[in-house]
C-alpha positions in Angstrom: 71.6 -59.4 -33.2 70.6 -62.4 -31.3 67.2 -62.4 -28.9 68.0 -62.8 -25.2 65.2 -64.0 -22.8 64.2 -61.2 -20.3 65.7 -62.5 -17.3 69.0 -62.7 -19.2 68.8 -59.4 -20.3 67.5 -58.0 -16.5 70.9 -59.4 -15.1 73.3 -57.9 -17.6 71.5 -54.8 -17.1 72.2 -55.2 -13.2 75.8 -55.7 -13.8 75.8 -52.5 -16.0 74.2 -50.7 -12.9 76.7 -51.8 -11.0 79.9 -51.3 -12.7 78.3 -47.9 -13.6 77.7 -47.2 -9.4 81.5 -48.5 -9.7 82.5 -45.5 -11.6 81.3 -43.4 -10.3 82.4 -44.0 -6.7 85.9 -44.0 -8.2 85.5 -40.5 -9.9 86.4 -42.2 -13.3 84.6 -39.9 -15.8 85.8 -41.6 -19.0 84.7 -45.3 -17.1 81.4 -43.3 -16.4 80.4 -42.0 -19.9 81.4 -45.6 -21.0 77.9 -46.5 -19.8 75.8 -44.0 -21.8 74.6 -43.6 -25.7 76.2 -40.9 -27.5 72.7 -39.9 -28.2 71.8 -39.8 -24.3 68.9 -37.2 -23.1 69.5 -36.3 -19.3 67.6 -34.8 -16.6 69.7 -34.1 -13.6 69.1 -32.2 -10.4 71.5 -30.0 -10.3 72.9 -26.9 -13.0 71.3 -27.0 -16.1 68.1 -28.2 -16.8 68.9 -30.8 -19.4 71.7 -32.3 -21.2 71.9 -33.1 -24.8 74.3 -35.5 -25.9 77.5 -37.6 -24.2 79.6 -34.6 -25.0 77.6 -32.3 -23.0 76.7 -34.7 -20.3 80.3 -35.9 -19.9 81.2 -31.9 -19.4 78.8 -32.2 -16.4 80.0 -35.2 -14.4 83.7 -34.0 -15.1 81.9 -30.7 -13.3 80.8 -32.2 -10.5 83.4 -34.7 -9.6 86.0 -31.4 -9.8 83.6 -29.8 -7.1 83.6 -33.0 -4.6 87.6 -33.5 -3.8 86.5 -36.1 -1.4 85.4 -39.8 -2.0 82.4 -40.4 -3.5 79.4 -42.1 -1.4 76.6 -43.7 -4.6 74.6 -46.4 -3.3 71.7 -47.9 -5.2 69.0 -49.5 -3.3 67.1 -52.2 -4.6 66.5 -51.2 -8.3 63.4 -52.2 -10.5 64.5 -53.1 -13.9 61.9 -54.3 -16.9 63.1 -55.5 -20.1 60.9 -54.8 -23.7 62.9 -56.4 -26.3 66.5 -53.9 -26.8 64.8 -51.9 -24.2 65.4 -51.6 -20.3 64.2 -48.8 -17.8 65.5 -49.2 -14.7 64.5 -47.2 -11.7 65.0 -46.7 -7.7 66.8 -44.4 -5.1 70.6 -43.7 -5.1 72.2 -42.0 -2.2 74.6 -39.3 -3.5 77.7 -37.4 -2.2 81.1 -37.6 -0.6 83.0 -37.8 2.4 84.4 -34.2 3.4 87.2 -33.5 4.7 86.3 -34.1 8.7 85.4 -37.4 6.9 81.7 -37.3 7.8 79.5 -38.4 4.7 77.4 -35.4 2.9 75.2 -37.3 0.9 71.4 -37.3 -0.2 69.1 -40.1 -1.3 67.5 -39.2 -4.3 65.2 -40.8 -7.1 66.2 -41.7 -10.5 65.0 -43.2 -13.6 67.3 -44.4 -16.3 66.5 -46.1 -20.1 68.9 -48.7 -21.5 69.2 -49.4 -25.2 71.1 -52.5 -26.3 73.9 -52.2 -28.6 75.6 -55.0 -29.7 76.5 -56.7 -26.4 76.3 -53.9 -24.3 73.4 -51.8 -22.8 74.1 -48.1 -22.9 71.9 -45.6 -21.3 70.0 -42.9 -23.7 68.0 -41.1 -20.8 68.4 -40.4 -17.5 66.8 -38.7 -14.9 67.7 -37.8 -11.3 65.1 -35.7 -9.1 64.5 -34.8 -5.5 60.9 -33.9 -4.0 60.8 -30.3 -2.7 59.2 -28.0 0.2 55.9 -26.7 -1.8 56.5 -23.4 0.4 60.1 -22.4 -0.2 60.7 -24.3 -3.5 63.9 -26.0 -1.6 64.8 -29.7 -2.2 64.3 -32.4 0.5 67.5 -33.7 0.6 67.1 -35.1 4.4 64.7 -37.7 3.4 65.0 -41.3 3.8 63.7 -44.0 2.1 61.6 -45.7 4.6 60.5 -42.1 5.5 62.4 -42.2 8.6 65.3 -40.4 9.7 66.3 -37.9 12.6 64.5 -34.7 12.7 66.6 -32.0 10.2 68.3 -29.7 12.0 67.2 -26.9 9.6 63.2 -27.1 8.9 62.6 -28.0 4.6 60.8 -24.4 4.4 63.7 -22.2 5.9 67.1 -21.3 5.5 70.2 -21.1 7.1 69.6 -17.2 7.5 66.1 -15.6 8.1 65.9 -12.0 9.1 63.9 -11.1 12.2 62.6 -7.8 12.1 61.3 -5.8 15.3 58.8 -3.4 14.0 56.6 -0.9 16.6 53.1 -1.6 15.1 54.2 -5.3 13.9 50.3 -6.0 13.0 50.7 -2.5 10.3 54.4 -3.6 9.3 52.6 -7.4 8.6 49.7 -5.4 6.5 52.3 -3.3 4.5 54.7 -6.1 3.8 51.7 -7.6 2.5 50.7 -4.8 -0.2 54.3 -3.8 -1.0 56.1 -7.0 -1.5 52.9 -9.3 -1.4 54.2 -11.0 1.6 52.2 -14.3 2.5 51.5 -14.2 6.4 52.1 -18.1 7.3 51.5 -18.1 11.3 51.4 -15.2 14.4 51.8 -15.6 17.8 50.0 -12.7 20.4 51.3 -12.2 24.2 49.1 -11.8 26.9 48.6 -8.3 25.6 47.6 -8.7 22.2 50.7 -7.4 20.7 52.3 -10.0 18.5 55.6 -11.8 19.9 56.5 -14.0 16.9 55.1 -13.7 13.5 56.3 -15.6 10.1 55.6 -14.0 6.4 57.0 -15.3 3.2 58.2 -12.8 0.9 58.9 -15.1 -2.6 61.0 -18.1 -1.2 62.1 -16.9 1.6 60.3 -16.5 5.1 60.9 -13.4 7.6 60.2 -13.5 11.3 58.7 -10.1 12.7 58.0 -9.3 16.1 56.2 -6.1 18.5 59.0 -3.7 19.8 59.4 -4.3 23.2 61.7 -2.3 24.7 61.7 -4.4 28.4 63.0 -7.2 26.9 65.6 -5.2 24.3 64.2 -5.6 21.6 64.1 -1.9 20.4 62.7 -1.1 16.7 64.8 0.9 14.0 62.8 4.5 14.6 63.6 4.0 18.6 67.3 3.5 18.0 66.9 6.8 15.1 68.6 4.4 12.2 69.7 0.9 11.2 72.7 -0.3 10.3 70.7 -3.4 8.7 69.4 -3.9 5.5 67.3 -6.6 4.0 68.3 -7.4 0.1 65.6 -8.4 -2.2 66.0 -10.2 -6.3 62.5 -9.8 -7.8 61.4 -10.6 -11.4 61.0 -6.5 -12.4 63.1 -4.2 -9.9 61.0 -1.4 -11.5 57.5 -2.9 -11.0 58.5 -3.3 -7.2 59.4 -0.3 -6.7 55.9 0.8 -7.8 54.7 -0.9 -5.2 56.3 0.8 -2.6 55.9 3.9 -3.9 52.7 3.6 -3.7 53.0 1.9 -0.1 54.5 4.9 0.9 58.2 3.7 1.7 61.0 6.5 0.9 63.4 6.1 -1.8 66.2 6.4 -0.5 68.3 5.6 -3.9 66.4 5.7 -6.7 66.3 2.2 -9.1 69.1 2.3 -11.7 71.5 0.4 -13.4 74.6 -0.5 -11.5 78.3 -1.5 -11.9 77.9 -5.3 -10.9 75.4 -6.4 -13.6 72.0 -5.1 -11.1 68.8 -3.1 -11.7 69.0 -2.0 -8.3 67.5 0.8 -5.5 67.3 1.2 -2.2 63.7 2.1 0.1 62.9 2.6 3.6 60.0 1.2 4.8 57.6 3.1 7.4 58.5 1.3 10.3 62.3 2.4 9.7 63.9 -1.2 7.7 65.7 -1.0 4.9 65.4 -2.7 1.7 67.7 -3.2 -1.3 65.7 -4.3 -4.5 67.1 -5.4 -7.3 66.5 -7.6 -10.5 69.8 -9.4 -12.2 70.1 -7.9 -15.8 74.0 -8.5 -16.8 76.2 -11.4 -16.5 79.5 -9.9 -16.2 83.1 -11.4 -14.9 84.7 -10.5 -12.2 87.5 -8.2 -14.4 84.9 -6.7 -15.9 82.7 -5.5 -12.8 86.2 -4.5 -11.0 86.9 -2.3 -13.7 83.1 -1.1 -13.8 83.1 -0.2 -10.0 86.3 1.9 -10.4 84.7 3.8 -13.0 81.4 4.8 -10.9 82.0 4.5 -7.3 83.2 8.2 -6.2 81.6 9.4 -9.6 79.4 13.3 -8.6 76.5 10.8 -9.9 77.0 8.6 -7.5 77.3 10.3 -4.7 74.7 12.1 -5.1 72.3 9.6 -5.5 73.6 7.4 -2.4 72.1 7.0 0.4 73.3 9.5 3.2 73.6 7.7 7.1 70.2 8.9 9.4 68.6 10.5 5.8 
């Protein structure tokens, strides 16, 4: 193999970039995996955690591109590329996504490293790695950063979620203490009115936050004992269904269902806590398909064993 000086070898490396950028804008997964060892190591940001191999990798950009129908938006900006001898590692930002079908562009900058190996006349990639920074509070990815660290303000905040329940409790400083001890809720900020009764609180229960405010019937915000029920319930995944519900045994919430095994692949139960909220628990301990969890439910719902361990409206 013949030796090429290093800014030689910095611009075929560019064009492999591009032409690679090329590809993948176009959707074309065999053009795509043209550009990588057979050997390759990847990191990538999204499903699994790494893939081994052009086989495996190839199975995941074929993946993705049958989950964006749309055209494809990738856009490198200004890559840094250094050149060791048949070596090259070249890294930057590249704006991922498509254009759905209102045709407005859903795409996300994001960082990524990649390591080039010449072969013969070509420079084929044998690792890869694509990341995105993330809230340290709800473990979410940042993917309304810019590069310049500018950008509007995101409509949804990086530590919340589309959804976040908002419980009215009477007592909301007790409900905050219990949540505390039976889920170990982490109390990030309370507001008090002018009568020392709290108006806004936000806990974090795992990765998720939960607003909670004082029952205040003048401005109709009634709490579940003062309407006698709730038709709302607040679902729960922990590590060890069985360990939580420990915990609110000993919190003093009522079982309402007791933790078992159910139909969909769930270690699951169901408490109430003292302040009249609802809360499913479970832990994921099956995978099943769909067939199979059909067939399952038909088995066990309307069973005598499960009715008589469900929950019963106003118990």
């Amino acid at each position: 193999m013949h030796e090429i000086d290093s800014n030689t070898a910095r611009g075929e490396v560019e064009r492999t970039m591009k032409t690679w950028v090329g590809a993948l804008g176009r959707g074309d997964v065999q053009a795509i995996m043209a550009h990588y060892a057979d050997e390759v190591l990847a990191f990538d940001a999204v499903q699994a955690l790494q893939f081994k191999g052009a086989q495996a990798y190839g199975a995941h950009w074929k993946a993705c591109m049958e989950m964006c129908p749309g055209p494809m938006i990738f856009q490198l900006r200004d890559p840094v590329i250094h050149v060791a001898g048949d070596f090259a590692c070249a890294y930057g930002l590249i704006r991922c996504g498509m254009v759905d079908e209102q045709g407005k562009e859903q795409a996300s900058w994001m960082r990524m490293t990649s390591v080039y190996r010449r072969q013969g006349d070509k420079w084929l990639i044998e690792h890869e790695h694509f990341s995105a920074p993330f809230d340290m509070r709800s473990w979410k990815a940042l993917f309304d950063l810019q590069p310049d660290g500018g950008g509007a303000v995101s409509p949804i905040p990086p530590s919340m979620s589309a959804v976040t329940p908002h419980l009215v409790c009477k007592d909301a400083a007790g409900a905050i203490e219990f949540y505390k001890k039976a889920f170990d809720a982490r109390e990030e900020s309370r507001l008090h009115g002018p009568d020392g009764k709290i108006v806004h609180a936000c806990l974090r229960i795992g990765e998720s936050a939960v607003f909670l405010a004082e029952e205040n019937l003048e401005w109709g915000a009634p709490g579940p004992r003062q309407l006698k029920g709730t038709p709302v319930g607040i679902h729960l995944y922990v590590r060890d269904v069985d360990a939580q519900a420990k915990k609110l045994d000993e919190a003093s919430a009522k079982a309402m269902l007791p933790v078992r095994d159910m139909f969909w692949g769930d270690r699951y139960g169901v408490y109430e806590d003292p302040y009249g909220h609802r809360w499913s628990i479970a832990s994921h301990v099956r995978d099943l398909t769909p067939e199979e969890i059909e067939e399952a439910g038909r088995k066990m719902i309307g069973s005598p064993e499960m009715c008589a361990s469900s929950p019963q409206p106003g118990a």
